[in-house]
N, CA, C and O atoms as a GROMACS GRO file, in nm:
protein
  448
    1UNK      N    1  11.130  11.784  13.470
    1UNK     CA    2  11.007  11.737  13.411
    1UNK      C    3  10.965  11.603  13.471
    1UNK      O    4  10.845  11.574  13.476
    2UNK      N    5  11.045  11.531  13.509
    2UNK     CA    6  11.034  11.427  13.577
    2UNK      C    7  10.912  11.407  13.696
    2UNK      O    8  10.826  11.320  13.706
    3UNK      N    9  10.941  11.522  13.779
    3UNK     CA   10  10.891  11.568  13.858
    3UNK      C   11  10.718  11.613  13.893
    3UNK      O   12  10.633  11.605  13.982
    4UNK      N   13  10.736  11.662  13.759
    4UNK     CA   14  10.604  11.768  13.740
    4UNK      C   15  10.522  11.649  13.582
    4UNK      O   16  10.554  11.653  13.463
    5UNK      N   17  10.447  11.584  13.631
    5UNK     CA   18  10.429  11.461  13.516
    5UNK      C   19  10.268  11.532  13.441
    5UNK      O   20  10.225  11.490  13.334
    6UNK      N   21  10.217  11.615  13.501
    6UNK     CA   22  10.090  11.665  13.464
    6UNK      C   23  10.084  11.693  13.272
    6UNK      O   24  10.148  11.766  13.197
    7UNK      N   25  10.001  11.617  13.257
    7UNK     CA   26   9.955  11.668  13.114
    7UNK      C   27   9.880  11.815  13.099
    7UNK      O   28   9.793  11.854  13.176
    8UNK      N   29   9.936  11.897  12.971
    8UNK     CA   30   9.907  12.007  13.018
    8UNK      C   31   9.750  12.067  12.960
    8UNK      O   32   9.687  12.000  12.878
    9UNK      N   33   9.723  12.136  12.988
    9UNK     CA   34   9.582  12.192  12.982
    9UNK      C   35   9.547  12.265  12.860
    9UNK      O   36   9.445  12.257  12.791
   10UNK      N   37   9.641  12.331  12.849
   10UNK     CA   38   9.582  12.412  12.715
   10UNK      C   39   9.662  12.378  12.547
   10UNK      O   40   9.761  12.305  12.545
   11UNK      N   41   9.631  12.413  12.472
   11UNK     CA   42   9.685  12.381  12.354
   11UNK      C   43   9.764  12.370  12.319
   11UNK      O   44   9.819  12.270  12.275
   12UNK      N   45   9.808  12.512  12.331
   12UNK     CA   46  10.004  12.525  12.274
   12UNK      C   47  10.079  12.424  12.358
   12UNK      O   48  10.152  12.341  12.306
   13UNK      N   49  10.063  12.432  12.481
   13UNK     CA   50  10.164  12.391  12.560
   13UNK      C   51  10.155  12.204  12.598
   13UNK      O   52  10.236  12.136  12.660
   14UNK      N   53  10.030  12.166  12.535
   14UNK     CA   54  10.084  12.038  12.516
   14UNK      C   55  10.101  11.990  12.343
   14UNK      O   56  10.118  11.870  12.324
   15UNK      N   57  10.097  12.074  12.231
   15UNK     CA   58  10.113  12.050  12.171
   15UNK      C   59  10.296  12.032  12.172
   15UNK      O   60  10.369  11.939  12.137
   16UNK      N   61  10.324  12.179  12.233
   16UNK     CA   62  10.497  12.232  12.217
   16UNK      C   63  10.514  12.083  12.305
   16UNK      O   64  10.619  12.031  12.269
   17UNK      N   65  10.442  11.996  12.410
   17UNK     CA   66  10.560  11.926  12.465
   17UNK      C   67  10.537  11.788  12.354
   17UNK      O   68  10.643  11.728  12.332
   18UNK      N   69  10.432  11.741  12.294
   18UNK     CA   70  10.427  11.598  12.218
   18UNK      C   71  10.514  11.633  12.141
   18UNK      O   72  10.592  11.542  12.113
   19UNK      N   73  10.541  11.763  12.079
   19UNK     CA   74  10.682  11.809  12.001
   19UNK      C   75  10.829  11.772  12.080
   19UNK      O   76  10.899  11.694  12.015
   20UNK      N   77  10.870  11.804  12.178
   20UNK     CA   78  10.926  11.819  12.229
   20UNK      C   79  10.996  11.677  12.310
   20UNK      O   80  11.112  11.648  12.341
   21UNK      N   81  10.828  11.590  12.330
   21UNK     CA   82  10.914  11.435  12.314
   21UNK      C   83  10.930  11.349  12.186
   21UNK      O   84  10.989  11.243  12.200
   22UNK      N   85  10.894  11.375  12.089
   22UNK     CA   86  10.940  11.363  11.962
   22UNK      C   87  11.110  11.364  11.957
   22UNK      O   88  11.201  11.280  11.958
   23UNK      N   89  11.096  11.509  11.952
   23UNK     CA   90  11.271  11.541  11.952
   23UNK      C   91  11.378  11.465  12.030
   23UNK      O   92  11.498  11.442  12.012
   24UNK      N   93  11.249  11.424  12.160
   24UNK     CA   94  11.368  11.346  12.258
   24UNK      C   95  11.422  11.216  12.218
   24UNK      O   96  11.532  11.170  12.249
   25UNK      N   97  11.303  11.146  12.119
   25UNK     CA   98  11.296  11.031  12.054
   25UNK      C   99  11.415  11.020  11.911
   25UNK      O  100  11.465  10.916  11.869
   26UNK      N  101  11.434  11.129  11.869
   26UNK     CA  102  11.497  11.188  11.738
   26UNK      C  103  11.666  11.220  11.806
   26UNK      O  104  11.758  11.151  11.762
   27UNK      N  105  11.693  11.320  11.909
   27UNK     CA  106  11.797  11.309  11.981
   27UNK      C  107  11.865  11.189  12.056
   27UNK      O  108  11.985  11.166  12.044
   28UNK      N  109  11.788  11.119  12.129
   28UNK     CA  110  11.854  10.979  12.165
   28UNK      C  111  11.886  10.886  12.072
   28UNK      O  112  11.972  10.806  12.111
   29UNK      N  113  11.848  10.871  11.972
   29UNK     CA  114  11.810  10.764  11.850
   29UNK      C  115  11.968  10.784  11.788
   29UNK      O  116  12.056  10.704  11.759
   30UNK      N  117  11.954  10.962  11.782
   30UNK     CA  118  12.097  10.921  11.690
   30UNK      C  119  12.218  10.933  11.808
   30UNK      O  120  12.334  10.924  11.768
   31UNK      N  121  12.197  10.951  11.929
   31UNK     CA  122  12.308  10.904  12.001
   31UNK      C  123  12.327  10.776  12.022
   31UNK      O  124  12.434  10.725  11.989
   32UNK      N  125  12.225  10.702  12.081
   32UNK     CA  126  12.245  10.553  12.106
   32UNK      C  127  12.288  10.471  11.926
   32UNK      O  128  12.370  10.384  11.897
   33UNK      N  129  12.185  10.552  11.836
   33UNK     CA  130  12.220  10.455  11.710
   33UNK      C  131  12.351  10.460  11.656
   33UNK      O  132  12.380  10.375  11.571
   34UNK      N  133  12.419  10.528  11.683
   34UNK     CA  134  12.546  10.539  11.661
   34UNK      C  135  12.660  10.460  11.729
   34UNK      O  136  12.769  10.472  11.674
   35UNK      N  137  12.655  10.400  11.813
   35UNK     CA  138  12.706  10.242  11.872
   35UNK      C  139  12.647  10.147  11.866
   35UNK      O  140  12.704  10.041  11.840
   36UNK      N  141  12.478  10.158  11.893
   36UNK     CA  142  12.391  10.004  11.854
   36UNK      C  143  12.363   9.975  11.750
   36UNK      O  144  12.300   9.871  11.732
   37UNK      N  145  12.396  10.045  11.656
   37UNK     CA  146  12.296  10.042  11.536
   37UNK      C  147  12.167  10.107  11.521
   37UNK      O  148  12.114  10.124  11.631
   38UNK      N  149  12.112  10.141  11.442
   38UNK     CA  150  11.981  10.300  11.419
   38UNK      C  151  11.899  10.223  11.459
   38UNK      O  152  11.844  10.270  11.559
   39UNK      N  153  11.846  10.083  11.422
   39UNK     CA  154  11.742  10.025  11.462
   39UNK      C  155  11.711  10.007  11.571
   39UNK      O  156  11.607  10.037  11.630
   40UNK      N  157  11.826   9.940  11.614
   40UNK     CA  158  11.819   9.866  11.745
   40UNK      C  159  11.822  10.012  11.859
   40UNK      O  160  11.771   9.999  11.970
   41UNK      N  161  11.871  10.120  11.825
   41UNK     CA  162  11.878  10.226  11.912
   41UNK      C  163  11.766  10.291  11.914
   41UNK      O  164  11.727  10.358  12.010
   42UNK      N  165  11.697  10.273  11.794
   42UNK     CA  166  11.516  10.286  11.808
   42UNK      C  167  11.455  10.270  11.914
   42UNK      O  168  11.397  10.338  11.998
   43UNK      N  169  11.497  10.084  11.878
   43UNK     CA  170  11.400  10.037  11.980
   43UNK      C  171  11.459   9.994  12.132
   43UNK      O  172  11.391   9.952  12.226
   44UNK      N  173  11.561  10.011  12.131
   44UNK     CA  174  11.643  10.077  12.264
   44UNK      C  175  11.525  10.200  12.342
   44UNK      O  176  11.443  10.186  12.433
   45UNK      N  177  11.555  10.287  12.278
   45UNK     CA  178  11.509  10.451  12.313
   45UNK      C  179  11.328  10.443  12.346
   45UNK      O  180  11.277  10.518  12.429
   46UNK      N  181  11.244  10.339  12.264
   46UNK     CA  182  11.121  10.354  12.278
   46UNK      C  183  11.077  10.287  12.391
   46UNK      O  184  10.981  10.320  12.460
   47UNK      N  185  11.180  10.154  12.416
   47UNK     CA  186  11.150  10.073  12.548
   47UNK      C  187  11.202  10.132  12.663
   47UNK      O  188  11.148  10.138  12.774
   48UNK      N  189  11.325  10.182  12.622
   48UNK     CA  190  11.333  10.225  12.759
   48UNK      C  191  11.344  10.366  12.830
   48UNK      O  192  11.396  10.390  12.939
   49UNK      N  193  11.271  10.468  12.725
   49UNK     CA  194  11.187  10.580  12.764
   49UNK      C  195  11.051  10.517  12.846
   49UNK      O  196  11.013  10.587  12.941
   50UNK      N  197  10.992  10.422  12.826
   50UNK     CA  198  10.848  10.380  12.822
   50UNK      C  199  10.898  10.341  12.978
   50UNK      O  200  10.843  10.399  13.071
   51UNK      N  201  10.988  10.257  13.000
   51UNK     CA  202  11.027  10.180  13.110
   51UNK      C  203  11.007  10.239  13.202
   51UNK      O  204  10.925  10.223  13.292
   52UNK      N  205  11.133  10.366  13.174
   52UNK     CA  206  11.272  10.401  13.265
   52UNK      C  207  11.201  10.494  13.313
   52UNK      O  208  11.169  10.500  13.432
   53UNK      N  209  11.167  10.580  13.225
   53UNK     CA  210  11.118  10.696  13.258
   53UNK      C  211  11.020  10.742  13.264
   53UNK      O  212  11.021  10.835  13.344
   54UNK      N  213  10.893  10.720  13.200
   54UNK     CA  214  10.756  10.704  13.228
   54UNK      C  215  10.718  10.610  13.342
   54UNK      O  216  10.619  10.638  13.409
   55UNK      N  217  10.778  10.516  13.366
   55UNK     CA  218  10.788  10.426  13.477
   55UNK      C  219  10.811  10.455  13.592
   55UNK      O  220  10.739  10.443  13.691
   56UNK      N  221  10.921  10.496  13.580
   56UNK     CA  222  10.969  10.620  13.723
   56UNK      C  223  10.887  10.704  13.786
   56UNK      O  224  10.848  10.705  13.903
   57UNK      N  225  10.850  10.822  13.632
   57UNK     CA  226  10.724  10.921  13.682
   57UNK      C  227  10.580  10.851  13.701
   57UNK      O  228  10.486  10.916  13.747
   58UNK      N  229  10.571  10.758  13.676
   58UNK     CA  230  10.459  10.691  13.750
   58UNK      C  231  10.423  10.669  13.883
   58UNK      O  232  10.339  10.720  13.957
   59UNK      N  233  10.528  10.557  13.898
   59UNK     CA  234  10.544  10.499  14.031
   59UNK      C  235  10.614  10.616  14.105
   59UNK      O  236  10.609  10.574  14.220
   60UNK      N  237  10.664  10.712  14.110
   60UNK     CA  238  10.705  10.811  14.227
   60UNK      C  239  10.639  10.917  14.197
   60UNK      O  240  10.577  10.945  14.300
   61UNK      N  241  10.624  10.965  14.146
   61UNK     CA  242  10.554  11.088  14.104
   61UNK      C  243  10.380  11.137  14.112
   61UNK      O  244  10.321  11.242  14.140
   62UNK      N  245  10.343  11.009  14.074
   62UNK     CA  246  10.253  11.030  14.041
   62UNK      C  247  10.186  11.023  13.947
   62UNK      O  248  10.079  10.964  13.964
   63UNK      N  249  10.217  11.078  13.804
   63UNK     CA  250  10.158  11.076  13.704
   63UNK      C  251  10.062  10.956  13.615
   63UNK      O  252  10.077  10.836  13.640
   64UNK      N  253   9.972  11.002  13.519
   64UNK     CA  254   9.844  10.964  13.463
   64UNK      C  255   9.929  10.885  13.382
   64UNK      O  256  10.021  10.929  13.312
   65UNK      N  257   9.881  10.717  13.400
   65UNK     CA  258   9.953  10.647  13.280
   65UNK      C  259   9.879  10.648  13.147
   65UNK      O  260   9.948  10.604  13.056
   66UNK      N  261   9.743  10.689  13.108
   66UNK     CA  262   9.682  10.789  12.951
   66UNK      C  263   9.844  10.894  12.924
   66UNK      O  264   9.915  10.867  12.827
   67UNK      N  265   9.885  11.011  13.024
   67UNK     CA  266   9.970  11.081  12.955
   67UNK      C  267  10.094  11.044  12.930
   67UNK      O  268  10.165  11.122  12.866
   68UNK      N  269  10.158  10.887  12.987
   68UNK     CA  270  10.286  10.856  13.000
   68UNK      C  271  10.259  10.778  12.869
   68UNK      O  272  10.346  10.804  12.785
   69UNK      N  273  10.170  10.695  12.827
   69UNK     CA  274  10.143  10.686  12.751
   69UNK      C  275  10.167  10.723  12.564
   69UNK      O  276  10.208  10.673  12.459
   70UNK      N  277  10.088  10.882  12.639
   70UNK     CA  278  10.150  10.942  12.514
   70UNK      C  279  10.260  10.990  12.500
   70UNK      O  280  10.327  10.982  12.397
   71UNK      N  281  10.298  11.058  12.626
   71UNK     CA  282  10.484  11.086  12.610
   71UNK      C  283  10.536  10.966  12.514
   71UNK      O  284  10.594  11.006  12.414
   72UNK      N  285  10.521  10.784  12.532
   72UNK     CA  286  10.620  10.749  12.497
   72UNK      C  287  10.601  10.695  12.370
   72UNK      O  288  10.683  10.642  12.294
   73UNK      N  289  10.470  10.717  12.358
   73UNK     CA  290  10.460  10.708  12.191
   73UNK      C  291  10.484  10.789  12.118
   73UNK      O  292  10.515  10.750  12.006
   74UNK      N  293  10.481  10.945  12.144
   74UNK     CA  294  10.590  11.061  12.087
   74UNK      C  295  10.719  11.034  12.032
   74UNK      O  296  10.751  11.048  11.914
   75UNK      N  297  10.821  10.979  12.165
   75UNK     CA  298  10.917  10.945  12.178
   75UNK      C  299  10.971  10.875  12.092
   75UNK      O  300  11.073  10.895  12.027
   76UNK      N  301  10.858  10.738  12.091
   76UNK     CA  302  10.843  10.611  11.998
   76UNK      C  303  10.851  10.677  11.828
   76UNK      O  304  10.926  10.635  11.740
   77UNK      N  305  10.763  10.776  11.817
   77UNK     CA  306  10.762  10.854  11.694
   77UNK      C  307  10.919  10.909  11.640
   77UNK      O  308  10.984  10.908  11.536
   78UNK      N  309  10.932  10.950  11.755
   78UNK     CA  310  11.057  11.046  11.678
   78UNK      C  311  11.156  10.920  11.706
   78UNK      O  312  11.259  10.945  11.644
   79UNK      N  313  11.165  10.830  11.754
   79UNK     CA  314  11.316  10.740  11.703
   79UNK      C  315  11.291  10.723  11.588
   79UNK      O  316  11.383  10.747  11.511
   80UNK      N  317  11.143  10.670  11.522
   80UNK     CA  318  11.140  10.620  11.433
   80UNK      C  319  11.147  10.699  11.305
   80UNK      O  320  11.148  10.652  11.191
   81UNK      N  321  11.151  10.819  11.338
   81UNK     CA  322  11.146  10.938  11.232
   81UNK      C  323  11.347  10.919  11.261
   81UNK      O  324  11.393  10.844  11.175
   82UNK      N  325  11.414  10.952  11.322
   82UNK     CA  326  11.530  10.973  11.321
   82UNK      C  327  11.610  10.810  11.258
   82UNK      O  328  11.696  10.812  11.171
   83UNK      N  329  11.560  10.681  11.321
   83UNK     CA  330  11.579  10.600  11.231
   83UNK      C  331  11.543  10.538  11.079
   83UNK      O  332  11.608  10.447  11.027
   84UNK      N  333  11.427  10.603  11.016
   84UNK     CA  334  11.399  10.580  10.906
   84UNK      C  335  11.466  10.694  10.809
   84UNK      O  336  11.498  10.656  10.696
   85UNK      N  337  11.489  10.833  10.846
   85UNK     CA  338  11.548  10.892  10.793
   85UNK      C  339  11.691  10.870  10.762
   85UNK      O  340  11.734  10.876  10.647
   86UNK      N  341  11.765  10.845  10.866
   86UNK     CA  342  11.899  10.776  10.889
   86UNK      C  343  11.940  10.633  10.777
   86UNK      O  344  12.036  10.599  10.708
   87UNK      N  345  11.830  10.591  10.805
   87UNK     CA  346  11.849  10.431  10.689
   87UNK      C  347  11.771  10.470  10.554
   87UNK      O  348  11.765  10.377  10.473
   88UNK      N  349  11.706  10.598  10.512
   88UNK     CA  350  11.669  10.612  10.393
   88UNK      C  351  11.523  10.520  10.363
   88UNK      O  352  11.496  10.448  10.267
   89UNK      N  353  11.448  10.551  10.474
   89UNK     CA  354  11.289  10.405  10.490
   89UNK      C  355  11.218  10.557  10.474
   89UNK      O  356  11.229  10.598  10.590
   90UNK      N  357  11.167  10.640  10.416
   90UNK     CA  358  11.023  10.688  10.325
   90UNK      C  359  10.942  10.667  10.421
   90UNK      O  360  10.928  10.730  10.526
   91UNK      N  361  10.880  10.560  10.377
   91UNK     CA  362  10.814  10.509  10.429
   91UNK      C  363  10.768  10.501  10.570
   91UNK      O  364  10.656  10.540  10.602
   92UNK      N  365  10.859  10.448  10.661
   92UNK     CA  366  10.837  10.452  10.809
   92UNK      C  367  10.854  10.609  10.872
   92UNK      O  368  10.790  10.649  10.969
   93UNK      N  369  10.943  10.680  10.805
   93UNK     CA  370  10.933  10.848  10.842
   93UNK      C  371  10.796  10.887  10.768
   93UNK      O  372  10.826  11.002  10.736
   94UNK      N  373  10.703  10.872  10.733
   94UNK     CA  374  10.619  10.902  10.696
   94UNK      C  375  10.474  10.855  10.775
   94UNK      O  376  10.374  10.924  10.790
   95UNK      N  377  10.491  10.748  10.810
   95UNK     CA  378  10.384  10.679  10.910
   95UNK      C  379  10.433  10.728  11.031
   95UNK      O  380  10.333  10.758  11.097
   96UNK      N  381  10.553  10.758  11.109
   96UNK     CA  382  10.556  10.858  11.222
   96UNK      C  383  10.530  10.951  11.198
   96UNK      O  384  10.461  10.991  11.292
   97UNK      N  385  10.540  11.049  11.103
   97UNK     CA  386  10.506  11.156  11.126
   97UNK      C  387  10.347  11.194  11.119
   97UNK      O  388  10.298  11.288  11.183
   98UNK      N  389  10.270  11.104  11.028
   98UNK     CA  390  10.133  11.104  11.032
   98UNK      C  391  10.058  11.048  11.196
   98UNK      O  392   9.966  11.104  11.257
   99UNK      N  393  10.132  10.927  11.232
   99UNK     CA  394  10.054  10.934  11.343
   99UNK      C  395  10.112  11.020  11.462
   99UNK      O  396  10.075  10.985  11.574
  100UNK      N  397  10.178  11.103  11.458
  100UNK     CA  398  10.245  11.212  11.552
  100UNK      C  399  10.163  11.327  11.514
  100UNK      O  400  10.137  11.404  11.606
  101UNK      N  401  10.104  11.363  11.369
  101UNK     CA  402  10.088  11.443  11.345
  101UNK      C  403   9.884  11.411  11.383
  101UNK      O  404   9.820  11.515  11.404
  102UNK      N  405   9.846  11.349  11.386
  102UNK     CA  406   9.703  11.220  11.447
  102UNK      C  407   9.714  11.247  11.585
  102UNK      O  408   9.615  11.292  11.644
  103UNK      N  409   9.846  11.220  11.662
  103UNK     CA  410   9.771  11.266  11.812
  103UNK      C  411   9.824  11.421  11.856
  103UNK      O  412   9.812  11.454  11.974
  104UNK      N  413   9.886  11.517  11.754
  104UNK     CA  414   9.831  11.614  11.813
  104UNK      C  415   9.747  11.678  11.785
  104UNK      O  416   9.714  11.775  11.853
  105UNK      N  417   9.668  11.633  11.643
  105UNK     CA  418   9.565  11.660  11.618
  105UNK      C  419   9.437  11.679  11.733
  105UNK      O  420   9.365  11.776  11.759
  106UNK      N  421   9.444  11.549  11.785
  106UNK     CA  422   9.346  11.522  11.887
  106UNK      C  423   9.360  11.580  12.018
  106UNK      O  424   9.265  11.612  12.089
  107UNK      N  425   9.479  11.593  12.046
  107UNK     CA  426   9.513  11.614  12.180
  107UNK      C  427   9.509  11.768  12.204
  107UNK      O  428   9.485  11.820  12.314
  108UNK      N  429   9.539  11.847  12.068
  108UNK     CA  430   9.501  11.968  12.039
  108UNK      C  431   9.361  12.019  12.065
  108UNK      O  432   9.332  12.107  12.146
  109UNK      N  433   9.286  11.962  11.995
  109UNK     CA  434   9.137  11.961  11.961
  109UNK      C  435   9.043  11.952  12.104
  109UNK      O  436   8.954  12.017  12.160
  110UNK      N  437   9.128  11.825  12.126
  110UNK     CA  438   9.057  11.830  12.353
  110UNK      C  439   9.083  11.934  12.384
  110UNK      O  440   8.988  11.974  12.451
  111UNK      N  441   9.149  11.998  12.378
  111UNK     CA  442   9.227  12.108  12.473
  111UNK      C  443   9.176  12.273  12.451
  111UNK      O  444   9.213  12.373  12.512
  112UNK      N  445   9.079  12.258  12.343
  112UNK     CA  446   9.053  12.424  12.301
  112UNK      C  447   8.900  12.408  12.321
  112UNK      O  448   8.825  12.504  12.303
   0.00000   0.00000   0.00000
């Protein structure tokens, strides 16, 4: 995926991937939070998805920094869904999931 940075065209299939970096955000969170601490592995995972790897597929690849963008605010979403759930915060799992659930609203909506 690295590789291939194109935002995708039709509905499902960029909805399935803002899903899909969510999860990545939700999967790293509780690996890293589990030696750094949930928080700090949060915000571990959101900076340096944004960095490392949107950064990468930028500068070599090619890709649209609008879609790296949203990859890493996905990303950003799901640590914060995997760390607020983890620490029992309501609250902050609830404001990720609304604004996760806000850009695929939109990003859906472009796309049909």
């Amino acid at each position: 995926m690295l590789a291939s940075p194109d935002a995708q065209q039709d509905a499902y299939t960029w909805g399935a991937a803002l899903l899909g970096h969510a999860f990545v955000g939700v999967f790293l969170t509780a690996l890293i939070g589990w030696r750094a601490g949930v928080w700090r592995g949060a915000t571990i995972v959101a900076a340096g998805y944004l960095l490392i790897w949107e950064g990468v597929q930028v500068a070599s690849f090619g890709g649209g920094i609008a879609d790296s963008l949203v990859d890493a605010a996905a990303v950003t979403c799901g640590a914060v869904v995997a760390a607020g759930a983890w620490r029992n915060r309501g609250a902050a799992v609830a404001g990720a999931l609304a604004l996760l659930a806000l850009m695929g609203i939109v990003g859906v909506r472009k796309r049909r």
